[in-house]
C-alpha positions as MATLAB code, in Angstrom:
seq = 'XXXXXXXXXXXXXXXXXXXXXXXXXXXXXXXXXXXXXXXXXXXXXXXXXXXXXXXXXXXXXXXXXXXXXXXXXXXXXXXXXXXXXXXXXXXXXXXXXXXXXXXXXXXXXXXXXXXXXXXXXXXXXXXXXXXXXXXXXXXXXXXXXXXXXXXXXXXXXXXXXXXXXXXXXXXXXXXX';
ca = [
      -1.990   13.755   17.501;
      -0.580   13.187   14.128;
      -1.164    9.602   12.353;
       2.231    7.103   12.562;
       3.528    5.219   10.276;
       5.017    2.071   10.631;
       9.293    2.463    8.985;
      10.676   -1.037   10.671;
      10.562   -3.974   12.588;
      12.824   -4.308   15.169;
      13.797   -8.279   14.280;
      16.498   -9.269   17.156;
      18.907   -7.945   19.185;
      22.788   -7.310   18.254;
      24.771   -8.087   20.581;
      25.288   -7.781   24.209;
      24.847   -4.173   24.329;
      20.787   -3.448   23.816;
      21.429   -3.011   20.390;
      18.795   -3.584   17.929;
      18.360   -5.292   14.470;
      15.919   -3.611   12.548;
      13.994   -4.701    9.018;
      13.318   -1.745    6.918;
      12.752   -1.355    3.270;
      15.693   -1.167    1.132;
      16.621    2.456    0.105;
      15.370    3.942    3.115;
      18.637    3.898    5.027;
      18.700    7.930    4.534;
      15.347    8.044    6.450;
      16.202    5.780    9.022;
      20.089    7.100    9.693;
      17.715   10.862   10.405;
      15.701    9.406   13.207;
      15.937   10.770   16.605;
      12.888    9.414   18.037;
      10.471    7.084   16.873;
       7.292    5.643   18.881;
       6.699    1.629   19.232;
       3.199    0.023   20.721;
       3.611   -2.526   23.478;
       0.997   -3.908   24.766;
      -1.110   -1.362   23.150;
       0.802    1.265   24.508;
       2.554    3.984   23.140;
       6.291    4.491   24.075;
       8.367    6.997   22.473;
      12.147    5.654   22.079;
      15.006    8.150   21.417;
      17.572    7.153   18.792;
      20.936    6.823   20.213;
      22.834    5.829   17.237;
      22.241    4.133   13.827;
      24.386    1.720   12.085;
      24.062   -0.838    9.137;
      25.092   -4.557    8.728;
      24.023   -5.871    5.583;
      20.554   -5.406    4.855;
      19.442   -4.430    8.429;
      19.814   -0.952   10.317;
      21.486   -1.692   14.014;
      19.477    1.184   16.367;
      20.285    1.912   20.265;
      17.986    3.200   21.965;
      18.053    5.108   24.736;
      17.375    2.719   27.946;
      17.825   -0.376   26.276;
      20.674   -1.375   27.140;
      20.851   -5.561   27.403;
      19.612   -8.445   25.453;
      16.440   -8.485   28.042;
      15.722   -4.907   27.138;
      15.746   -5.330   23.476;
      13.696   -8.960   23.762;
      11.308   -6.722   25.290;
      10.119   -5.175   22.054;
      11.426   -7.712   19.786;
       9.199   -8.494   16.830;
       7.658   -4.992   17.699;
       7.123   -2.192   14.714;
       8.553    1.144   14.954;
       6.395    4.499   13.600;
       7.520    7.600   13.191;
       4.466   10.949   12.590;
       3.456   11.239    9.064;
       4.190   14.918    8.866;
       8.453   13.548    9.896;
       8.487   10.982    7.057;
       6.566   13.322    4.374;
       9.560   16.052    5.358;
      12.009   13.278    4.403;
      10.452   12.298    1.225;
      12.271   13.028   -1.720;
      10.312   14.767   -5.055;
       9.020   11.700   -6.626;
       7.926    9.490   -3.743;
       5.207    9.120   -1.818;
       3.150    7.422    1.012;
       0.857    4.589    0.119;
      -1.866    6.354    1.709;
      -1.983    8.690   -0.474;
      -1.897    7.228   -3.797;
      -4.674    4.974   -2.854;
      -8.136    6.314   -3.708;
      -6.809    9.003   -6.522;
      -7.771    8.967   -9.900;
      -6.227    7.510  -12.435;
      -5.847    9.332  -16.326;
      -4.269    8.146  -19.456;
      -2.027   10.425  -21.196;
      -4.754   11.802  -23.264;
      -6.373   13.310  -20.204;
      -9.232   10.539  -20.428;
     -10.046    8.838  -16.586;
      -9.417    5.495  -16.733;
     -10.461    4.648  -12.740;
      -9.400    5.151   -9.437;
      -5.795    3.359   -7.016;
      -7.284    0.315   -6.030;
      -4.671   -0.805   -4.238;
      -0.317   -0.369   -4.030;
       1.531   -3.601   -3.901;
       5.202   -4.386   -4.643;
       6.970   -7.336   -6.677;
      10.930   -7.888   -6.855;
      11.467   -4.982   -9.826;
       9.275   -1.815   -8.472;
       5.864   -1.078   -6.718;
       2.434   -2.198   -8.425;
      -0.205    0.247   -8.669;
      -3.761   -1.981   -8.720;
      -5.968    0.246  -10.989;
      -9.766   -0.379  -10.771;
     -11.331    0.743  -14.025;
     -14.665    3.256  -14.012;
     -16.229   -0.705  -15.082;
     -15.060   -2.059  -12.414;
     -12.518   -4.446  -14.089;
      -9.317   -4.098  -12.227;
      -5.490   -3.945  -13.523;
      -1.807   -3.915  -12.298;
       0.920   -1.448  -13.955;
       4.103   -0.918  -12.292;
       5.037    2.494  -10.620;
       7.552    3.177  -11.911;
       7.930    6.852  -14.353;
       8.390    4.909  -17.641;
       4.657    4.148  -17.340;
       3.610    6.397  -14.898;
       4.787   10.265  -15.738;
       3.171   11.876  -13.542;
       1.667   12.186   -9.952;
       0.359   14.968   -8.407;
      -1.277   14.545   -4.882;
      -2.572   18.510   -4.752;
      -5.049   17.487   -7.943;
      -5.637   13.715   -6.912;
      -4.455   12.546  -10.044;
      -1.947   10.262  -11.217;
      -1.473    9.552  -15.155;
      -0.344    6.309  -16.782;
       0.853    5.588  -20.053;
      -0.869    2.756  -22.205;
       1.897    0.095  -23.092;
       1.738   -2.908  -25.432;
       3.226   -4.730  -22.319;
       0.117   -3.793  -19.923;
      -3.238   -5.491  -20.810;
      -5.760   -3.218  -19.273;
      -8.557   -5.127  -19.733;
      -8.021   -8.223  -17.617;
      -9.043   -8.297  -14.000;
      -5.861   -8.750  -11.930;
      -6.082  -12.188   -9.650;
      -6.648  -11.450   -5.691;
];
């Protein structure tokens, strides 16, 4: 079977009516407004859920599922993640994103076509995503993702290139 990934959390119910609140990350409501079915672990077991409807109130999606259909149902997987298969959420991707996975582990060039290291690591602060960059010395360094400082990526040659900025010292360790 295909790996899942994890696109929300379903938070609380809304409403009366088995409706769900769901936590997703903001400018993915195009992604989650396509989903038909999605697959959520209970228990450590695997239940696939089909998508009723999709609706948003403020920064939350508002799901039905199929079968839930009270506040009992819906406290039933409350707090519970929902995944969708890789291979669905790569079709949905749009030309210049990407899954975490796999940006992590690919090497890292400057725009002189020198390597500088490897993805360390992905995190995210309020402004963009944070690429953690460990150097071929081992020293370690965060630039942000975003195309101002990172041009280009391309998964097929494992590369991804960053441009050097007065802004970014790159040879500090980042804190963990």
């Amino acid at each position: 079977m295909s790996k899942l990934v994890s696109v929300g959390k379903i938070l609380n119910f809304h409403g009366i009516k088995g409706e769900a609140k769901v936590g997703f990350t903001s400018g993915k409501e195009d992604l989650i407004r396509s989903l038909k079915s999605v697959y959520i672990f209970r228990n450590n077991v695997k239940t696939i859920y089909e998508v009723r409807s999709v609706r948003f109130h403020k920064n939350f999606a508002i799901i039905k599922f199929k079968g839930v259909d009270s506040i009992n149902d819906v406290e039933l997987i409350k707090g519970l993640l929902i995944h969708v298969t890789e291979e669905a959420l790569k079709a949905r991707l749009k030309k210049d994103e990407f899954l975490i996975n796999d940006l992590i582990g690919m090497d890292v060039y400057d725009t002189d076509n020198h390597k500088i290291g490897k993805v360390a690591d992905m995190g995210e602060n309020k402004a963009s995503n944070i690429i953690e960059v460990e150097k071929l010395n081992g020293l370690k360094f965060m630039i942000p993702f975003v195309k101002e400082w990172v041009p280009l990526v391309d998964i097929d040659k494992n590369m991804i290139v960053i441009k050097y900025s007065d802004g970014i010292d790159m040879t500090q360790e980042s804190k963990e």
